[in-house]
C-alpha positions in Angstrom: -39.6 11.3 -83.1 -41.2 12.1 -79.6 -39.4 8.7 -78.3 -36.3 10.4 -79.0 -36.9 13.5 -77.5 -38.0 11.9 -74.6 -34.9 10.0 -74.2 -32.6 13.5 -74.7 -35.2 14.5 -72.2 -34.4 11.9 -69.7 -30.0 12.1 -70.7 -30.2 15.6 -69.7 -32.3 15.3 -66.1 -29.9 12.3 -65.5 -27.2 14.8 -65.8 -28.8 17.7 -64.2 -29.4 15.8 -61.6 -26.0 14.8 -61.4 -24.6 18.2 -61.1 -27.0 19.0 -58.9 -25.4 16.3 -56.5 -22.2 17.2 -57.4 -22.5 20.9 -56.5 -24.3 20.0 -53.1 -21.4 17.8 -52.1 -18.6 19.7 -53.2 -17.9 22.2 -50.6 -18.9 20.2 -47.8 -19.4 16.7 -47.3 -22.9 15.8 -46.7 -23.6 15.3 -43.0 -25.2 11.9 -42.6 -26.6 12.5 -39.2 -29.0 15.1 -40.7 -30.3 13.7 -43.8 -32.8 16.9 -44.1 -29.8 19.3 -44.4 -28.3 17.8 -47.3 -31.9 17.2 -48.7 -32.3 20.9 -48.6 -29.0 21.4 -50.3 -29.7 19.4 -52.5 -32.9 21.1 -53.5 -31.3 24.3 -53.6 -28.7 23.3 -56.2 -31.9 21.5 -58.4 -33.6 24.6 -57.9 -37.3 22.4 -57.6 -38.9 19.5 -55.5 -37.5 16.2 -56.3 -34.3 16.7 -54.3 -36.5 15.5 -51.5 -37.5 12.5 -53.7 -34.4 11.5 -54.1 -33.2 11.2 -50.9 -36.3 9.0 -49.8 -38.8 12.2 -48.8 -37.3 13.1 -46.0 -38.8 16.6 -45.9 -42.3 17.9 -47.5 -43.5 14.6 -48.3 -46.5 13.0 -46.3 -45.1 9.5 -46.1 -41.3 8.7 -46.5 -40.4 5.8 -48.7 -37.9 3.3 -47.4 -34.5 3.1 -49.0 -35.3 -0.5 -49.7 -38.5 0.0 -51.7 -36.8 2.8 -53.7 -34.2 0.8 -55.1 -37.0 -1.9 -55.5 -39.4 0.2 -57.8 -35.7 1.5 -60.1 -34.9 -1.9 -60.4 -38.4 -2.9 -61.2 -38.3 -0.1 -63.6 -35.3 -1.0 -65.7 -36.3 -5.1 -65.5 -39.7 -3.8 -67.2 -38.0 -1.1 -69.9 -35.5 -4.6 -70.7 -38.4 -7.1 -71.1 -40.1 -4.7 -73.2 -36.8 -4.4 -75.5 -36.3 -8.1 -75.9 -40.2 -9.0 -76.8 -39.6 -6.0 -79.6 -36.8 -7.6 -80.5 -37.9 -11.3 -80.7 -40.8 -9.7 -82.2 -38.5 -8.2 -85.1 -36.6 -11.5 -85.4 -40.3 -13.7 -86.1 -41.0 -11.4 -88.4 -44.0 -10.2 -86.8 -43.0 -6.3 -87.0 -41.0 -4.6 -89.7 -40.1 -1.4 -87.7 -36.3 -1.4 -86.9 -36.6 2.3 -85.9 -38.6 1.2 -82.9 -37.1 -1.6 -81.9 -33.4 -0.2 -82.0 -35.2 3.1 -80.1 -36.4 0.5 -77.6 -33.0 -1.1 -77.1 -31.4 2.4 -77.1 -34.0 3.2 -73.9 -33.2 -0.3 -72.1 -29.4 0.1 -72.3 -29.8 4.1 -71.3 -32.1 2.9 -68.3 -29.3 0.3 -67.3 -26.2 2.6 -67.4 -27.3 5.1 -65.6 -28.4 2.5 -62.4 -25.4 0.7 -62.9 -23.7 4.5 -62.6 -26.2 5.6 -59.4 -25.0 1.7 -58.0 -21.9 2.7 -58.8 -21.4 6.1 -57.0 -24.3 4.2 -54.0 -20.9 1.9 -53.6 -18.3 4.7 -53.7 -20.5 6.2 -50.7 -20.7 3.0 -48.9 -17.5 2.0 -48.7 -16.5 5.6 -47.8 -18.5 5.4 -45.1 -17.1 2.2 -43.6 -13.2 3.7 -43.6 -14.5 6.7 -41.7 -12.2 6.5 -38.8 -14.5 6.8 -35.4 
């Protein structure tokens, strides 16, 4: 019962979070020559610390993790959370556990994980390409 609560736990960050980048964009677009502005927006609309997280600890943090590396440990992340589903799920299939609660819980977790860094790619892309038709 705790597995699912920690999943609505992590659906509603996900869209907190999302808000929180939607109301720090929406009156002004972010200024990409000062990252620490929009970090402190950003914060402002979360109301707590990880807004500096997220944009790679570019305020208040002692050493600031490269963009790279981020999207290395997510990625890492959600390859671990899949693995995990599909030995629970071989392991279901072999016989070798009899808990379908788990196992679907598990899949539920690994496909959850995956959307919502398909949706941050996603909106990562949006940005990008945004940025390349900015007239100069």
């Amino acid at each position: 019962m705790t597995e699912i609560r920690d999943v609505l736990a992590l659906r509603n960050q996900i869209i907190q979070r999302n808000n929180a980048l939607k109301s720090a964009t929406a009156l002004t677009p972010p200024d990409v020559s000062r990252p620490d502005a929009f970090a402190s927006k950003l914060q402002e609309a979360m109301g707590d610390k990880t807004a500096t997280q997220m944009v790679g600890g570019v305020q208040g943090s002692g050493e600031a993790s490269s963009f790279g590396s981020i999207v290395k440990s997510i990625a890492d992340t959600v390859n671990a959370s899949q693995e995990r589903e599909d030995v629970a799920t071989e392991a279901f299939e072999r016989g070798e556990t009899t808990d379908i609660a788990s196992v679907v819980l598990m899949g539920q977790r690994a496909s959850i994980d995956f959307e919502a860094t398909l949706q941050v790619r996603n909106k990562l892309l949006a940005a990008y390409k945004e940025i390349m038709n900015i007239q100069l």
